[in-house]
C-alpha atoms as a printed R data frame, in Angstrom:
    type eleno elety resid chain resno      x       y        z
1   ATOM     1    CA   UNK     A     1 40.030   9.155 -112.722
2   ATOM     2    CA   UNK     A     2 42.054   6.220 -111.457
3   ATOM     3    CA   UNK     A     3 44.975   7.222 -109.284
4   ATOM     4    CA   UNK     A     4 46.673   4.141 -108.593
5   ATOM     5    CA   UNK     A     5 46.682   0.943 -111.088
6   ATOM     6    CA   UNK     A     6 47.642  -2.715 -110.222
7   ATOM     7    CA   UNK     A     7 48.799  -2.818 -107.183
8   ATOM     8    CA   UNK     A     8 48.539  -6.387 -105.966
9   ATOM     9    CA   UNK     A     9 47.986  -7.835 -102.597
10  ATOM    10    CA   UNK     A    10 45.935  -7.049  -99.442
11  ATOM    11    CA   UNK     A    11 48.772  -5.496  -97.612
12  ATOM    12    CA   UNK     A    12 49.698  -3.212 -100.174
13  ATOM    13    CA   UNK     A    13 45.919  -2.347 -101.469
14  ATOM    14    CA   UNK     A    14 45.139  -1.583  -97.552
15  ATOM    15    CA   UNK     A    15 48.027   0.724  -97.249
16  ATOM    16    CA   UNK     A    16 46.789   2.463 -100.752
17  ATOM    17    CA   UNK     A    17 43.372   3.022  -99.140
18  ATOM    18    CA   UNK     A    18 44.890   4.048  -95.812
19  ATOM    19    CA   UNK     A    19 46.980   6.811  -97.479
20  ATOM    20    CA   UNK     A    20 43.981   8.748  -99.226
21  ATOM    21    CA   UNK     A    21 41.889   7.921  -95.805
22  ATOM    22    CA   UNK     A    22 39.088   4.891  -95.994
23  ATOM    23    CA   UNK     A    23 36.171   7.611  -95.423
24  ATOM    24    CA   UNK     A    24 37.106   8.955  -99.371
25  ATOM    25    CA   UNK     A    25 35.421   5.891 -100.087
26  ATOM    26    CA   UNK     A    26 31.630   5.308 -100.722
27  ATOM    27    CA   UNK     A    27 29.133   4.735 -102.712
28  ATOM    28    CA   UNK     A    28 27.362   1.409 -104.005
29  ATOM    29    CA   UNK     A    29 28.925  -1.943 -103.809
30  ATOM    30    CA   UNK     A    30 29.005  -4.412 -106.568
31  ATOM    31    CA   UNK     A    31 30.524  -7.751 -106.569
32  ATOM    32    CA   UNK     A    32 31.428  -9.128 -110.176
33  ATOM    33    CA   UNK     A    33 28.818  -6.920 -111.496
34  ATOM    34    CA   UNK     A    34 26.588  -7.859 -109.210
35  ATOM    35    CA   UNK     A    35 24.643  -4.649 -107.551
36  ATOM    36    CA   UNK     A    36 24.564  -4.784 -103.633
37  ATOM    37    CA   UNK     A    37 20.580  -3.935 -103.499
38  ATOM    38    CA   UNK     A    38 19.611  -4.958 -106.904
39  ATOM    39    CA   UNK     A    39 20.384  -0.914 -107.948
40  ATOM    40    CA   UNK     A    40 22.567   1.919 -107.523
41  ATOM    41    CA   UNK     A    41 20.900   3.871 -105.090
42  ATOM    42    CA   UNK     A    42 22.110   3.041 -101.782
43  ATOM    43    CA   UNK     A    43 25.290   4.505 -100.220
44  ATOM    44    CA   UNK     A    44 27.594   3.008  -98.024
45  ATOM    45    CA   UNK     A    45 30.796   4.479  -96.602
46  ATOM    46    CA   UNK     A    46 34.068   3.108  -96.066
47  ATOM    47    CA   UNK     A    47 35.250   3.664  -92.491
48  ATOM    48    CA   UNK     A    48 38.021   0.710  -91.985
49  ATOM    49    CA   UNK     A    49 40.528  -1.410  -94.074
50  ATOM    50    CA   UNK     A    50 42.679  -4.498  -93.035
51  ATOM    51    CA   UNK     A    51 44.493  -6.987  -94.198
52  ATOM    52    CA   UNK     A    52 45.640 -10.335  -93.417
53  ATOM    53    CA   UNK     A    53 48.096 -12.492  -94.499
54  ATOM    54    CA   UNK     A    54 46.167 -12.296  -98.470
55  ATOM    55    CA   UNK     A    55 42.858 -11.340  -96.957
56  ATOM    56    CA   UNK     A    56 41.495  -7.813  -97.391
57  ATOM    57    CA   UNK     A    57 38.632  -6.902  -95.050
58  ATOM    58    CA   UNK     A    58 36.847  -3.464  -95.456
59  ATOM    59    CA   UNK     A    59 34.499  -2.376  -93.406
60  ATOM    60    CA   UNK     A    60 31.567  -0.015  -93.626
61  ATOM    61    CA   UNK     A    61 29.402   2.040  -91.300
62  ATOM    62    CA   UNK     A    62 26.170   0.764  -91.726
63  ATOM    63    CA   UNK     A    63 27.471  -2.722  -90.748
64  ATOM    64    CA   UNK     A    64 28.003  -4.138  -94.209
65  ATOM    65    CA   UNK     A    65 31.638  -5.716  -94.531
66  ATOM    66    CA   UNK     A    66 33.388  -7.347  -97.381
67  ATOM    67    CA   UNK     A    67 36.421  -9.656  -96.771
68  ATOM    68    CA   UNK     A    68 37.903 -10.660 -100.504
69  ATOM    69    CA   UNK     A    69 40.818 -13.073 -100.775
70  ATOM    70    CA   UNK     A    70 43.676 -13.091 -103.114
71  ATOM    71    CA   UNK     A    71 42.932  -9.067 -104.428
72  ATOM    72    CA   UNK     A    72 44.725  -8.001 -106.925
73  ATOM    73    CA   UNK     A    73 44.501  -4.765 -109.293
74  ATOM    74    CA   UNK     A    74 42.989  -1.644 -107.022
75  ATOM    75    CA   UNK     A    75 42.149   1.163 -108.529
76  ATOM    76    CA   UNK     A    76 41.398   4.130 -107.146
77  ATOM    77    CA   UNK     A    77 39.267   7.314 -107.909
78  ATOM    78    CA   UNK     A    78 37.629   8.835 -104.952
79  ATOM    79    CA   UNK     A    79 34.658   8.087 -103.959
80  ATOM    80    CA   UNK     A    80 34.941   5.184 -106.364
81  ATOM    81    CA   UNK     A    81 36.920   1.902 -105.868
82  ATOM    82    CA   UNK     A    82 37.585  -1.275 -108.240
83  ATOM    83    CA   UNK     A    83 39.319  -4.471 -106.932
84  ATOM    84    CA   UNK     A    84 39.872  -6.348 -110.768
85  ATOM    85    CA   UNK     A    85 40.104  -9.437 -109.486
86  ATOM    86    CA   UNK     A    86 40.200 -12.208 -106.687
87  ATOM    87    CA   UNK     A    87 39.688 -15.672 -106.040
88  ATOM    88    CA   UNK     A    88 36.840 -14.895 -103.184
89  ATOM    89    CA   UNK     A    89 34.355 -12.512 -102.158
90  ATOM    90    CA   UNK     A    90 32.151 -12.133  -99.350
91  ATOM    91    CA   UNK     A    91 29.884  -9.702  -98.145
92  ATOM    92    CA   UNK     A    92 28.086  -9.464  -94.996
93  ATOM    93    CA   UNK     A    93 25.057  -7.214  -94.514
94  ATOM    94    CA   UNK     A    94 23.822  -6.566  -90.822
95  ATOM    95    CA   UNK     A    95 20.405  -6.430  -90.494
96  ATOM    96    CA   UNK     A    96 18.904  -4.204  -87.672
97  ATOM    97    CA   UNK     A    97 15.535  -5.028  -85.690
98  ATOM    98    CA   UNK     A    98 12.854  -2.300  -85.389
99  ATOM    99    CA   UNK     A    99 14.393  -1.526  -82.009
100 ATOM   100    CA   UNK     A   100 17.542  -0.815  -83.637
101 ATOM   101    CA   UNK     A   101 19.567  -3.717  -82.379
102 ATOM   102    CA   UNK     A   102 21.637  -6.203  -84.821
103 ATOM   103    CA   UNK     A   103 19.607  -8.991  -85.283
104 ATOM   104    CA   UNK     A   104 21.273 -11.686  -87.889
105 ATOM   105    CA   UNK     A   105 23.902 -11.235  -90.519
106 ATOM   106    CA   UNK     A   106 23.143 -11.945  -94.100
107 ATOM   107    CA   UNK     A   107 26.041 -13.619  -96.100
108 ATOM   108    CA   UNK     A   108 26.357 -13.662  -99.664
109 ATOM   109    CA   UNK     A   109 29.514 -15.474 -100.994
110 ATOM   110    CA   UNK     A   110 31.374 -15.093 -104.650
111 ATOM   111    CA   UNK     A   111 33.542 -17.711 -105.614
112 ATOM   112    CA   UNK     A   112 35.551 -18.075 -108.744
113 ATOM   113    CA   UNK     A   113 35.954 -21.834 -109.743
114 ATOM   114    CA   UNK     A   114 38.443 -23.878 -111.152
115 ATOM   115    CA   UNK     A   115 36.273 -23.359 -114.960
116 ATOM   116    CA   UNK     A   116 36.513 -19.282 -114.840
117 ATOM   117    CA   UNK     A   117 33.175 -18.958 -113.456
118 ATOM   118    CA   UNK     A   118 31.394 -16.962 -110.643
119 ATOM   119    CA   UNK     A   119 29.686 -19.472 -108.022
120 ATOM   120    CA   UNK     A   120 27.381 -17.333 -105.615
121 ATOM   121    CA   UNK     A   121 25.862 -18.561 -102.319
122 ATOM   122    CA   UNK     A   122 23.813 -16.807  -99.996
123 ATOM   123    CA   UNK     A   123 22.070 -17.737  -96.513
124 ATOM   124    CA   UNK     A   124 19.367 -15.904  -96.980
125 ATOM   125    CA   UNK     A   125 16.290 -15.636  -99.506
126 ATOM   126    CA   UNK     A   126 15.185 -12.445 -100.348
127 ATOM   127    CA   UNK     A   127 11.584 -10.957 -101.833
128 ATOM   128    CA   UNK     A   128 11.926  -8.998 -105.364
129 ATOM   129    CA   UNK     A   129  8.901  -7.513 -106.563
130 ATOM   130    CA   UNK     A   130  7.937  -7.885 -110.043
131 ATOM   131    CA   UNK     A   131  6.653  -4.455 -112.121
132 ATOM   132    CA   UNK     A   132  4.360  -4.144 -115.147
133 ATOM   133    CA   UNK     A   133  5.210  -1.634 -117.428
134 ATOM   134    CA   UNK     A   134  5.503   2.198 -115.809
135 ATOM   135    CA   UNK     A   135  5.825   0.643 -112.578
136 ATOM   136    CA   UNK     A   136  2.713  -0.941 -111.430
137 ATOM   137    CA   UNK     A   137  3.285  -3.609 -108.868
138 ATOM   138    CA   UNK     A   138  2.406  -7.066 -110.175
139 ATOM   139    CA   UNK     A   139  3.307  -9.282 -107.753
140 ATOM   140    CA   UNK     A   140  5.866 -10.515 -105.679
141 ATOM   141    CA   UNK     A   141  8.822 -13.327 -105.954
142 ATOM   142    CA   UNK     A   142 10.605 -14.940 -103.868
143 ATOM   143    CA   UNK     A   143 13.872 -15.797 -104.596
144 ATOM   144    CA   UNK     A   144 16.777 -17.822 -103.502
145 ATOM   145    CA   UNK     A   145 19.862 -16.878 -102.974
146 ATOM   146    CA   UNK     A   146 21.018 -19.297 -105.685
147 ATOM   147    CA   UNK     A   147 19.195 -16.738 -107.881
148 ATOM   148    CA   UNK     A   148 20.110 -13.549 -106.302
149 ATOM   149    CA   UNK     A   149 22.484 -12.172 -109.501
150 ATOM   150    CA   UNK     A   150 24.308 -13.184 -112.426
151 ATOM   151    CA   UNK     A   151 27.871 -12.433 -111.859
152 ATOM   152    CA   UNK     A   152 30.322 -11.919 -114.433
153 ATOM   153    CA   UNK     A   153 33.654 -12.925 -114.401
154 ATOM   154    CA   UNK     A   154 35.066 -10.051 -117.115
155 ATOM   155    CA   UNK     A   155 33.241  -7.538 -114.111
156 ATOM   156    CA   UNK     A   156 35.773  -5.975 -111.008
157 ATOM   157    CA   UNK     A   157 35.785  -8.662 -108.452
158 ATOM   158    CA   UNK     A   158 34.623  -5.762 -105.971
159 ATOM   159    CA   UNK     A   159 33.841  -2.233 -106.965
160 ATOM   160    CA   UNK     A   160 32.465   0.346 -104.872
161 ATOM   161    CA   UNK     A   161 30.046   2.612 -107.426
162 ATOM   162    CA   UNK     A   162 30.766   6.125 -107.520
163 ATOM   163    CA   UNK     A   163 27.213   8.166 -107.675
164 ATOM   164    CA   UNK     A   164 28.074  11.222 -109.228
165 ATOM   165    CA   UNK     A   165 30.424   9.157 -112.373
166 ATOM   166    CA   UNK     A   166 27.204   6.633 -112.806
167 ATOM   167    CA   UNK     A   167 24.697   9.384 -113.122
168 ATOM   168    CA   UNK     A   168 26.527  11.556 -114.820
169 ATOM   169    CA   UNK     A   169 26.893  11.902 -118.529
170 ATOM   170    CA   UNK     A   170 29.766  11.394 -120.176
171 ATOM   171    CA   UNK     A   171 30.643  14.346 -122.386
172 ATOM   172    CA   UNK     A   172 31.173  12.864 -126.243
């Protein structure tokens, strides 16, 4: 379960992640509940943290990298990792051509606002299909980034999903 609980500020949440070694860390990344992908079923490792001044910046090796201001509240339980709260989050995916070269960088950013809400912007628009029943295409969507989740304040400002603790059952 958890190892370490509310520990405050980047310095001191990088230096928690440092001492268990950033590659414990992977799994799917969620910001305020919203789902990096739309699901759990991607995986992304953590291969660097930093921190400055009361900016934390983790980086991962598939070129994805989330910078979150003002965290405060890690907890850890390798591979999983929950960040309860911060005033900013944003995530940067790299997307790579079909010859394998970087070719933009997607930006989605999580802002909470001076009424205890989640404001999310994104640069990009993205294409979400829509399924009938038992998972017969319908059709397609697109939709703006405006639209890309519904974040939740109550959810961890940044979480990264552990696989094996979401798909497993808990014993009752």
């Amino acid at each position: 379960m958890a190892r370490s609980e509310g520990l405050d500020g980047a310095a001191r949440i990088a230096a928690a992640i440092e001492d268990l070694g950033p590659r414990s860390f992977g799994g799917s990344l969620a910001c305020f509940g919203a789902v990096h992908g739309g699901k759990v079923d991607n995986y992304h490792e953590l291969v660097e943290v930093h921190s400055v001044a009361r900016h934390l910046i983790l980086l991962f090796e598939d070129g994805v990298s989330v910078h979150i201001w003002h965290p405060m509240g890690l907890k850890l339980g390798v591979p999983g990792l929950v960040i309860t709260g911060a005033s900013k989050v944003v995530l940067e995916v790299m997307t790579i051509g079909s010859e394998g070269e970087p070719t933009t960088t997607r930006t989605t950013e999580y802002r909470v606002t001076d009424s205890a809400e989640v404001e999310v912007r994104a640069d990009w628009d993205a294409r979400i299909p829509k399924f009938w029943r038992f998972g017969r295409k319908r059709r397609e969507r697109v939709i703006t980034g405006e639209e890309l989740s519904r974040p939740i304040i109550a959810a961890p400002a940044f979480e990264i999903i552990d696989h094996e603790e979401y798909f497993t059952p808990a014993d009752d």
